[in-house]
C-alpha positions in Angstrom: 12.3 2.4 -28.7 10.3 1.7 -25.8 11.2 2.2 -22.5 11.1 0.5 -19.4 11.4 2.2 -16.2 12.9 -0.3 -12.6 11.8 1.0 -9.3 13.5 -0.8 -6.6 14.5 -0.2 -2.8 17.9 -1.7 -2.4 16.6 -1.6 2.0 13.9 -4.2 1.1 13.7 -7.3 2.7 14.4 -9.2 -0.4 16.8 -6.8 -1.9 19.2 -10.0 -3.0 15.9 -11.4 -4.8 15.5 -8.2 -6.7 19.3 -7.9 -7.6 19.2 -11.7 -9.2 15.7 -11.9 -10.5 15.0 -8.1 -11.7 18.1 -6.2 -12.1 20.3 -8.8 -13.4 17.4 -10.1 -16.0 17.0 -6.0 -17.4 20.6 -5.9 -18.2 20.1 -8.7 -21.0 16.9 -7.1 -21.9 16.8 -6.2 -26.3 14.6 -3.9 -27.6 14.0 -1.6 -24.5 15.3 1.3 -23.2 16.1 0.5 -19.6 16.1 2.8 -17.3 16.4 2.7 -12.8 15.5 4.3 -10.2 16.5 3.6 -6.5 14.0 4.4 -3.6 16.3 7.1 -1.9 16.1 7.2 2.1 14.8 10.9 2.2 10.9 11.0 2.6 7.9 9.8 0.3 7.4 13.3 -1.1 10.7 13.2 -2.4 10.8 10.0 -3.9 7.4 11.1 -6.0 8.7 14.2 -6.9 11.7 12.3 -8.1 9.5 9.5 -10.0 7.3 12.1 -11.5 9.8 13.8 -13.3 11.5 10.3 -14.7 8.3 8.4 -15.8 6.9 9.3 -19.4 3.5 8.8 -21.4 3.8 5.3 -22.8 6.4 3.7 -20.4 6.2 0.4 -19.0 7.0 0.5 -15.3 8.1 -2.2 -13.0 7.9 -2.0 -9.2 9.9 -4.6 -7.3 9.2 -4.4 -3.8 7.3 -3.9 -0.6 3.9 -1.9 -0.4 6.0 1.1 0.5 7.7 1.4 -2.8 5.0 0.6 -5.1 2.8 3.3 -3.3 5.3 5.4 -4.2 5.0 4.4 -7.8 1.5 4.4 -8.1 1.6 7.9 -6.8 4.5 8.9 -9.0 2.3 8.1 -12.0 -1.1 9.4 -10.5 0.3 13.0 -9.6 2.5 13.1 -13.0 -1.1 12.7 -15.1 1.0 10.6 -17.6 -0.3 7.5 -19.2 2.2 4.6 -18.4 1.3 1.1 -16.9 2.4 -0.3 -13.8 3.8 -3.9 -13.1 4.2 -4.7 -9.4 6.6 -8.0 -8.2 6.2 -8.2 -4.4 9.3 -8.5 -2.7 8.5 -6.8 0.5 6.6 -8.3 3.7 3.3 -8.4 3.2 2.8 -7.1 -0.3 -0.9 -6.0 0.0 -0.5 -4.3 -3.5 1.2 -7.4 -6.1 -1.4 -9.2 -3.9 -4.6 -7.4 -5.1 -2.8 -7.7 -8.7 -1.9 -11.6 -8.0 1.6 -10.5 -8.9 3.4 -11.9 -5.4 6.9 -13.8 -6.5 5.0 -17.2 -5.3 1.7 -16.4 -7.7 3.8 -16.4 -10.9 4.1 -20.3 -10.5 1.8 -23.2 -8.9 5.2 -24.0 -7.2 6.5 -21.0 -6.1 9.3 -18.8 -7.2 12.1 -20.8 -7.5 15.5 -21.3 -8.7 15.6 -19.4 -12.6 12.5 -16.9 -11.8 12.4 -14.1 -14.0 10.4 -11.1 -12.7 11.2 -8.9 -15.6 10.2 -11.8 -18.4 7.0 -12.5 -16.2 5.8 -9.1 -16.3 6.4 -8.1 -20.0 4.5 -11.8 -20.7 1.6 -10.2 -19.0 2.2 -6.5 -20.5 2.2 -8.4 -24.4 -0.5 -10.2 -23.9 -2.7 -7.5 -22.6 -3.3 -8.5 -19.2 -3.8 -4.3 -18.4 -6.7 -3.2 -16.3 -7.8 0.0 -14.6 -7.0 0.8 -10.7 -8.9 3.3 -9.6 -7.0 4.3 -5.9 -8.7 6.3 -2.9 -7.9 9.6 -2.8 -6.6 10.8 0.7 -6.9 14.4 1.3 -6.2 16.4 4.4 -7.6 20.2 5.2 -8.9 20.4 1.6 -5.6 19.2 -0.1 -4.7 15.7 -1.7 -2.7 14.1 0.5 -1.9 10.6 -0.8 -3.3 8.1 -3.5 -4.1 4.4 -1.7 -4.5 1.6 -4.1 -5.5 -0.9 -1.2 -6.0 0.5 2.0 -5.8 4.1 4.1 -6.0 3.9 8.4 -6.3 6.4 10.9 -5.4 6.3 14.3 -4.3 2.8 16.5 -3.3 0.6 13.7 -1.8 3.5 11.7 0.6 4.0 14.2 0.9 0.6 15.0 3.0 0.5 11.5 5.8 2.5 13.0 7.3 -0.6 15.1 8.8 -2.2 11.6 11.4 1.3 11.7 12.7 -0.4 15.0 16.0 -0.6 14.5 15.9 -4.4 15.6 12.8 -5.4 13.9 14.1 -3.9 10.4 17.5 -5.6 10.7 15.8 -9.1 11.1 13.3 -7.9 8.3 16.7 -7.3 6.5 18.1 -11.0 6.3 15.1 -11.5 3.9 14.2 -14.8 6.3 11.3 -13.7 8.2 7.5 -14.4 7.3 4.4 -12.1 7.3 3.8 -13.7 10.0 6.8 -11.9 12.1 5.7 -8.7 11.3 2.1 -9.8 12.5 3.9 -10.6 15.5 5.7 -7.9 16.3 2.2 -5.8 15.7 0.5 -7.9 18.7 3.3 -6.9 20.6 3.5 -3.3 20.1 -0.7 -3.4 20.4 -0.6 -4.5 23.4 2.0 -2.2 25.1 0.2 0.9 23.3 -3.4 0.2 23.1 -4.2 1.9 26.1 -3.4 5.3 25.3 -4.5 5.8 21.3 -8.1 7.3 20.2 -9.2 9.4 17.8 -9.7 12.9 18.3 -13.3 14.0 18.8 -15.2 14.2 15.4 -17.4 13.3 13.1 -18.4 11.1 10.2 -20.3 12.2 7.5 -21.7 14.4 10.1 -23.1 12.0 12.8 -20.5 11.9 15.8 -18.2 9.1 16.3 -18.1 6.8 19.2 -16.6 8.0 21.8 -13.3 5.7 22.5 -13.1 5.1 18.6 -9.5 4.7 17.8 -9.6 3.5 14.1 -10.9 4.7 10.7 -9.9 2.4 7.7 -10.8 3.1 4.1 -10.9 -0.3 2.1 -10.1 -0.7 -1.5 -8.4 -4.1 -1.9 -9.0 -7.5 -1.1 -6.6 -7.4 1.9 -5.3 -5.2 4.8 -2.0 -6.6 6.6 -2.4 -9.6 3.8 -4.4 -11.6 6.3 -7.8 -9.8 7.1 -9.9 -9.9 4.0 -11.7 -6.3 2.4 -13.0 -6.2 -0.7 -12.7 -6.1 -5.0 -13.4 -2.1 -4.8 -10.3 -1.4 -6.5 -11.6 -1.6 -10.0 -15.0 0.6 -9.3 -14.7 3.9 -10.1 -17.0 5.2 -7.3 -17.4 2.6 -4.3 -15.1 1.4 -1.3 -16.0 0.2 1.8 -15.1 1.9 5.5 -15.5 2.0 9.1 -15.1 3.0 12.5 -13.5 0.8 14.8 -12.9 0.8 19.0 -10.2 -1.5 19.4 -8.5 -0.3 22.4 -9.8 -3.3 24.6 -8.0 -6.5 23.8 -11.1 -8.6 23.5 -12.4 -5.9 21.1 -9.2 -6.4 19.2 -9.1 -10.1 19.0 -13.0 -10.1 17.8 -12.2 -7.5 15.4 -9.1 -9.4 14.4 -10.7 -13.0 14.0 -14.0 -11.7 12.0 -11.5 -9.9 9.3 -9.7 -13.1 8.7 -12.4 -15.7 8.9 -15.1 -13.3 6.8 -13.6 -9.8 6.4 -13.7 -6.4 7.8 -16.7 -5.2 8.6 -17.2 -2.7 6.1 -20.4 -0.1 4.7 -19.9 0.9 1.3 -19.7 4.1 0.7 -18.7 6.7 -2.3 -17.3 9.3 0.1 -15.8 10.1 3.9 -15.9 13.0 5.6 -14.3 13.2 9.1 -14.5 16.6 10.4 -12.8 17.1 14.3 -14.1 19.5 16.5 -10.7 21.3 16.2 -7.1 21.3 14.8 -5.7 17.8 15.8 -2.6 15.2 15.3 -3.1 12.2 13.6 -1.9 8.8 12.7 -1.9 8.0 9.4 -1.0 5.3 7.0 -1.3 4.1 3.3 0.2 1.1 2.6 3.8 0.7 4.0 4.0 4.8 4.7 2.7 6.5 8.0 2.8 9.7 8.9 1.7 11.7 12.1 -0.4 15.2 10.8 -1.2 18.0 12.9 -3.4 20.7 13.0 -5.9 18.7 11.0 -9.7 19.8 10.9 -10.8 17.6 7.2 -10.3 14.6 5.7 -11.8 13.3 3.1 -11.8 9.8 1.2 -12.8 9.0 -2.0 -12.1 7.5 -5.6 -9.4 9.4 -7.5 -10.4 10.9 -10.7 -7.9 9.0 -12.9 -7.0 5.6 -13.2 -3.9 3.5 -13.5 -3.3 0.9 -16.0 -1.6 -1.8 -14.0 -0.9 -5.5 -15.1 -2.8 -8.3 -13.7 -2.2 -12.0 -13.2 -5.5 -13.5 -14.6 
């Protein structure tokens, strides 16, 4: 029998939206093996330790929820080497990820998800009639090690850390009532911009051995078409080789809003590139962030960005 596999964070901010329109739907579901796991509240290492040892060669595997949780996933399935395919139903904020896969609740219909929407029907549609292609996600490591796999985006410095004001307790319990836009979290990131900016760079380094500017406070590896859902990147997640990247000084405001209005009107400015090295001239803490998780790093000296060896079978709305 086959098997399908439900990841799911019951903390999302359309948990009630997965309940009705995934959960509920798998429980009538003939001719699967249905199985579930729920995001625990413990770190992301866990969690991937926990989905490796659950997910099988062969399974079909649907995500429903924000980037966070299907980074998870996609990580799960990348560090367990097993060949299974991934469906991803956005139910999060700004779902970069069922974005770049077209897979967003509103995408499945010209009209929106409405009233009878079936995320579970929609994605085995798309899994019988072949709709699979290859993701080929960055591969993030840090001091010589593989740190994380990034299907659409990795950052470094200001706007990494500029993710940890959605873990205020206030901003997460409106995020909770499953009523605020993208644009609320954009929002909130202005204002937590412009009460840090000031005092954010990048440690002194290097890129691909020619010095950074001095000031630069952001790296960001590209792979998807979008970062934050509103500035635009690139189609890079399908090549096996290429991304694109750059170094950004965004700690003046007018620096920021230039930056900000060229990536929505025509895209971050991006070089293309097989490979990153940033090398600092000594041990250092850093922000970091792949879609929906951050973490702060110390003592890092390396890190390098490029395309993962393996691929991911994922399913696409096309």
């Amino acid at each position: 029998m086959k098997k399908l596999l439900i990841v799911y964070n019951p903390r999302s901010s359309h948990h009630a939206a997965v309940k009705r329109e995934i959960l509920e739907s798998a429980r009538n579901l003939r001719g699967w093996m249905v199985g579930k796991y729920e995001i625990k509240p413990t770190s992301f290492t866990d969690n991937v330790q926990n989905l490796m040892r659950l997910v099988s060669d062969g399974d079909l595997v649907i995500v429903a929820g924000g980037d966070g949780t299907a980074t998870m996933m996609v990580n799960g399935v990348l560090e367990a080497g097993k060949d299974a395919t991934v469906g991803v139903v956005g139910y999060g904020n700004l779902n970069d990820i069922a974005g770049m896969l077209r897979t967003r609740r509103d995408e499945f219909a010209e009209d929106g998800a409405k009233a009878g929407f079936d995320g579970v029907a929609e994605i085995l549609k798309r899994y019988e009639e072949g709709k699979v292609t290859e993701l080929y996600a960055l591969d993030v490591k840090v001091n010589g090690r593989h740190w994380r796999y990034a299907p659409c985006y990795y950052t470094m410095g200001l706007l990494a850390q500029a993710t940890t004001m959605m873990e205020d307790p206030k901003v997460r319990k409106k995020l909770n009532t499953g009523k605020m836009t993208s644009w609320y979290s954009l929002r909130m990131a202005v204002w937590w911009y412009l009460k840090h900016r000031k005092g954010i760079r990048l440690p002194e380094g290097s890129l691909n051995g020619a010095m950074m500017e001095v000031g630069a406070t952001d790296y960001l590896a590209v792979n998807g078409p979008s970062v934050a859902r509103i500035m635009k990147g690139g189609e890079y997640w399908r090549d096996t080789e290429e991304f694109g990247s750059t170094v950004q000084r965004l700690g003046k405001f007018w620096k920021m809003v230039g930056f900000g209005l060229t990536s929505v009107r025509k895209g971050i400015p991006l070089v293309e590139t097989k490979g990153d090295v940033i090398e600092f001239a000594g041990p250092s803490t850093v922000e970091m962030h792949v879609e929906g998780e951050y973490e702060r790093m110390i003592d890092v000296k390396k890190v390098e960005v490029r395309k993962g060896e393996k691929s991911l079978k994922v399913i696409v709305r096309e």
